[in-house]
MDAnalysis code that builds the backbone (N, CA, C; Angstrom):
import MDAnalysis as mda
import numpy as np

u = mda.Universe.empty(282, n_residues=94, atom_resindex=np.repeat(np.arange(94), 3), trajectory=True)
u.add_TopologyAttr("name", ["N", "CA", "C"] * 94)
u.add_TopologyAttr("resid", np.arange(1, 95))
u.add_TopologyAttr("resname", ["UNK", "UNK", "UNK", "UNK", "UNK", "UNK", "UNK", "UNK", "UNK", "UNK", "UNK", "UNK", "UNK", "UNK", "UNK", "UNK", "UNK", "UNK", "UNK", "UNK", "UNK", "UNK", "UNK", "UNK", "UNK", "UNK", "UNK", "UNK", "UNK", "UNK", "UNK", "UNK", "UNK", "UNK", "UNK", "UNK", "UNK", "UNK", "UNK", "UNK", "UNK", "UNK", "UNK", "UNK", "UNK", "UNK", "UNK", "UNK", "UNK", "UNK", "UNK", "UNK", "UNK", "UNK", "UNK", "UNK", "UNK", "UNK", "UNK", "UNK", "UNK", "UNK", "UNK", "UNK", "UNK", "UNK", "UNK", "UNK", "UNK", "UNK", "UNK", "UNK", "UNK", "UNK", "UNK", "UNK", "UNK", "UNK", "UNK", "UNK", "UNK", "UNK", "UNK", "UNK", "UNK", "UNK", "UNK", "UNK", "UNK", "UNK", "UNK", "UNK", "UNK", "UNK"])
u.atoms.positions = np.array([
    [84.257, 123.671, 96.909],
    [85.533, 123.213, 96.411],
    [85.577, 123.471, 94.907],
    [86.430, 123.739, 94.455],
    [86.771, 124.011, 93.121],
    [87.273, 123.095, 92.365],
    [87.346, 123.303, 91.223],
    [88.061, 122.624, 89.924],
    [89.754, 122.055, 90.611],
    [90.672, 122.493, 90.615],
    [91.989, 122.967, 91.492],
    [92.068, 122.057, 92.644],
    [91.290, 122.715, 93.406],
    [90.921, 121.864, 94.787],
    [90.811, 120.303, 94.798],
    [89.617, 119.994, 93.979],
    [89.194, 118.735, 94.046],
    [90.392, 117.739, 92.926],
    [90.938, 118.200, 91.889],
    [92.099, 117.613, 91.448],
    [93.165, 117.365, 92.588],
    [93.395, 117.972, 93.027],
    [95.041, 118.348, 94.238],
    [94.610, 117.242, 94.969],
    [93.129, 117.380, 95.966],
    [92.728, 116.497, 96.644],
    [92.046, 114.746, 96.458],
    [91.697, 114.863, 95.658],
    [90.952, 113.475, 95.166],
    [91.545, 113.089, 93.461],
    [91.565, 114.277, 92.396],
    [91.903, 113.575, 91.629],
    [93.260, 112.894, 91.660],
    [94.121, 113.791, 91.614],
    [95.736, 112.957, 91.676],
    [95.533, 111.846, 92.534],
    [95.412, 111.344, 93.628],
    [95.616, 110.250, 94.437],
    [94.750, 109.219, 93.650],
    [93.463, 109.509, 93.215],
    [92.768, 108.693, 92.477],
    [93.120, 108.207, 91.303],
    [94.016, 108.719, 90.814],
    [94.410, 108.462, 89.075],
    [95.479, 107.617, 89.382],
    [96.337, 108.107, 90.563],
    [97.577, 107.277, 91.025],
    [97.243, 105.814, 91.398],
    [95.995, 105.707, 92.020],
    [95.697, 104.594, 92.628],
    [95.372, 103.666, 91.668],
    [94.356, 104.020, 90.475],
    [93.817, 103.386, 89.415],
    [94.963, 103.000, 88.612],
    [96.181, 103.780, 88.917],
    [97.244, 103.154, 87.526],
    [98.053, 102.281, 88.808],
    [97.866, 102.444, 89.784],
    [98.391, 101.053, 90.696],
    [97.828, 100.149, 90.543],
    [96.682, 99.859, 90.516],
    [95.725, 98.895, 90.619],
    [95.869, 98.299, 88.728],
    [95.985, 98.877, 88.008],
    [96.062, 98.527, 86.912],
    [98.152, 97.863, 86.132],
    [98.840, 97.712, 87.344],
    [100.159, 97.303, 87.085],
    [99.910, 95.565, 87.291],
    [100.400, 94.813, 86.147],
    [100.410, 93.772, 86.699],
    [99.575, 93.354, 85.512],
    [99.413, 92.023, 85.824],
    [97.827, 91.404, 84.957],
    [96.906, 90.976, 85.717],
    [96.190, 91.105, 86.849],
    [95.220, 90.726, 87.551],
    [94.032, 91.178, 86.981],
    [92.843, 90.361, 86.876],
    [91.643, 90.492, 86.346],
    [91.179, 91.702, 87.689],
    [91.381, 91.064, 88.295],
    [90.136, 91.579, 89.800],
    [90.834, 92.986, 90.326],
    [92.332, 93.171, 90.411],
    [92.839, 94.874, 90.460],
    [92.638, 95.294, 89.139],
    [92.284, 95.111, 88.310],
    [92.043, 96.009, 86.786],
    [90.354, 95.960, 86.914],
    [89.462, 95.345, 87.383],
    [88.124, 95.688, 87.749],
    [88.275, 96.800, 88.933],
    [89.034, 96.582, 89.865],
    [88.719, 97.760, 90.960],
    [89.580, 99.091, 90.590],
    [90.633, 98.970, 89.243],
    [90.715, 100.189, 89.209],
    [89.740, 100.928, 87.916],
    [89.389, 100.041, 87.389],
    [87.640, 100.533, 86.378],
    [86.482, 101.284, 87.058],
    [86.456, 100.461, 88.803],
    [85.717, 101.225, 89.758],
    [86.105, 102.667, 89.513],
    [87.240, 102.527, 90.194],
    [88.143, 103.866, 90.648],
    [88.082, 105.038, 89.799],
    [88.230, 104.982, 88.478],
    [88.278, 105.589, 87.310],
    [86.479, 105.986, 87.006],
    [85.552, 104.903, 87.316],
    [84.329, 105.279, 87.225],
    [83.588, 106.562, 88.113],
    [84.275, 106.179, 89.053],
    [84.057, 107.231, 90.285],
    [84.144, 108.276, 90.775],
    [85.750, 108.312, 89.670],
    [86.339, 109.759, 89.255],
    [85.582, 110.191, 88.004],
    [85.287, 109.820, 87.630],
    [84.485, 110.543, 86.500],
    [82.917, 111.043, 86.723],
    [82.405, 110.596, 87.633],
    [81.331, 110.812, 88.415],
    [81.705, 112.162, 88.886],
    [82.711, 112.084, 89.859],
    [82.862, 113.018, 90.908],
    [83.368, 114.326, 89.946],
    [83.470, 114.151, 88.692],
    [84.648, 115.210, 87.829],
    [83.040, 115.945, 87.010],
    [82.611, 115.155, 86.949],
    [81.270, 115.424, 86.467],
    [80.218, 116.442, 87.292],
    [80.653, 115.713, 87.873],
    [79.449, 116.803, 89.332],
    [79.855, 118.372, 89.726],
    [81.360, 118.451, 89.610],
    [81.769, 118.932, 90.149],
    [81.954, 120.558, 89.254],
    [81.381, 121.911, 89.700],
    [81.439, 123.025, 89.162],
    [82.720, 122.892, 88.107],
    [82.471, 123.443, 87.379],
    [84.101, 123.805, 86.196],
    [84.006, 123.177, 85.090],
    [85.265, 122.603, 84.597],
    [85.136, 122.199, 83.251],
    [84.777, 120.850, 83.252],
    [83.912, 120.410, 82.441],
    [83.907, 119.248, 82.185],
    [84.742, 118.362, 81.754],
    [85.837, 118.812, 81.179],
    [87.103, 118.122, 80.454],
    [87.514, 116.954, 81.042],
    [87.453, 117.558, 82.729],
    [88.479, 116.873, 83.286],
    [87.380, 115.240, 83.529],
    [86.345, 115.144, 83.329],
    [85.302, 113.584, 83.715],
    [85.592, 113.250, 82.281],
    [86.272, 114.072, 80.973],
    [86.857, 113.146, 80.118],
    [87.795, 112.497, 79.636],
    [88.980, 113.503, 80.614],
    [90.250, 112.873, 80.665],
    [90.408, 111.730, 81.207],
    [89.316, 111.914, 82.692],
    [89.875, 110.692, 83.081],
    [88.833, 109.120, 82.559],
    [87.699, 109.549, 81.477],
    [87.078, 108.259, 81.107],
    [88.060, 108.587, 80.072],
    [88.694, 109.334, 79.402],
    [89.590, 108.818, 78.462],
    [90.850, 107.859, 78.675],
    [91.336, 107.890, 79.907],
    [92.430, 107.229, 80.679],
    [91.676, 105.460, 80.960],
    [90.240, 105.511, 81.176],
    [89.964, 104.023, 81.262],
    [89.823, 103.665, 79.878],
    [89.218, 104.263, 79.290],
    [89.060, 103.636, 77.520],
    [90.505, 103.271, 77.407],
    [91.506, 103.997, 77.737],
    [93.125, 103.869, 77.142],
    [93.168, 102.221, 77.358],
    [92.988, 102.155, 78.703],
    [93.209, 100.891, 80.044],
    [92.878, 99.759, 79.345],
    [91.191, 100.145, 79.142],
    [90.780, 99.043, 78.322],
    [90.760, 98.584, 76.805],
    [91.353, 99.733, 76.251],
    [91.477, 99.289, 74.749],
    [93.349, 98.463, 74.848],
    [93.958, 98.535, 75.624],
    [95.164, 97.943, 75.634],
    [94.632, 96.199, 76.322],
    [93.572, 96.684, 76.952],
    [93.160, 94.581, 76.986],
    [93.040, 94.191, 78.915],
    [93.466, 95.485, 79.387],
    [93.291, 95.497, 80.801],
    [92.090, 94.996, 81.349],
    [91.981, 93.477, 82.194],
    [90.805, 92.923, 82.725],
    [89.997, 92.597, 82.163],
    [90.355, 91.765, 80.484],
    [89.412, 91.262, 79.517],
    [90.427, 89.893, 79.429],
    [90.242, 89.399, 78.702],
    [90.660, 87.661, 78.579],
    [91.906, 87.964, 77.773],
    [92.082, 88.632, 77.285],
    [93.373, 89.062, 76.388],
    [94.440, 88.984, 77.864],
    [94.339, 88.922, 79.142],
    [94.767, 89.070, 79.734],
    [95.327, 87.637, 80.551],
    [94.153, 86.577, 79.960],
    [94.763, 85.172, 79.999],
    [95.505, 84.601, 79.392],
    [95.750, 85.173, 77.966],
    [96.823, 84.970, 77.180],
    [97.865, 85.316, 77.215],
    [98.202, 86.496, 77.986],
    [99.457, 87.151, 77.862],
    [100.520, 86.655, 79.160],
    [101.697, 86.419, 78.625],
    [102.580, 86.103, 79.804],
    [103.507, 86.800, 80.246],
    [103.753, 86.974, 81.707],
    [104.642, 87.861, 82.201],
    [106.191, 87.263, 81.575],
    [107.145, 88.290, 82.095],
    [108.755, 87.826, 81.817],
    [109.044, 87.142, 82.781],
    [108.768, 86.433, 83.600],
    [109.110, 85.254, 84.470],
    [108.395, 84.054, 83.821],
    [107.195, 84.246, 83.161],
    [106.389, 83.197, 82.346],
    [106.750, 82.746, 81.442],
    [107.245, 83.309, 80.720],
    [108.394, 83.498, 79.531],
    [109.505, 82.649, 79.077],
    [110.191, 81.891, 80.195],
    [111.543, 81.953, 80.573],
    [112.208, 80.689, 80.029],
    [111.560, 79.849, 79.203],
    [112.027, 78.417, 78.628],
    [112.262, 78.770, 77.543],
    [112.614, 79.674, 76.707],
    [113.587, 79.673, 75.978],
    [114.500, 80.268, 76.256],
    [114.892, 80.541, 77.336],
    [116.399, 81.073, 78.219],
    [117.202, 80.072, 78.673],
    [116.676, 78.952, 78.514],
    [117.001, 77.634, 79.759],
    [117.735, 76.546, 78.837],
    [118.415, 75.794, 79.005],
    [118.633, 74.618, 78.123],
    [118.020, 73.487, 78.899],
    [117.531, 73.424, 80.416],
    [116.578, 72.431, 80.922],
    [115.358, 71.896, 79.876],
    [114.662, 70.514, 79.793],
    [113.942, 70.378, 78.659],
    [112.524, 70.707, 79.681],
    [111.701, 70.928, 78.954],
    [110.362, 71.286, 79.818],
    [110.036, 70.278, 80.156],
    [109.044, 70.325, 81.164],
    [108.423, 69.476, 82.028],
    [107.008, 68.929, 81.849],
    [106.644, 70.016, 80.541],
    [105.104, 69.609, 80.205],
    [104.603, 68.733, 79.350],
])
């Protein structure tokens, strides 16, 4: 299998999957798409051709994780439904 090949076949679906797994703020889908991304870089590594491509895609997890993906920065941050008491004139409840 080739450079070509193994992108068409494993990388795209794999990169797709890892940026699925990484939507959202979940600790535990942002660990399994760190897997995912680890795995691909393994397999990008091994694989005859350029090496580039086992750095694109550890460059794509560094991205992941320098934005705070599946680190505690991730307990702090609140979604736009989390958000929503200063939209409200209800008084809070806490």
């Amino acid at each position: 299998m080739n450079l070509l090949q193994t992108w068409l076949i494993i990388g795209v679906p794999g990169v797709a999957t890892a940026m699925g797994l990484f939507a959202g703020r979940s600790k535990l889908r942002a660990w399994f798409g760190y897997g995912v991304l680890a795995a691909l870089v393994v397999l990008f590594a091994t694989v005859p051709g350029d090496p580039i491509s086992a750095a694109l895609v550890g460059l794509l997890a560094v991205a992941y994780l320098a934005t705070g993906r599946g680190t505690a920065k991730d307990d702090e941050y609140l979604e736009h439904h989390q958000a929503r008491e200063s939209l409200t004139t209800t008084p809070s409840q806490t």
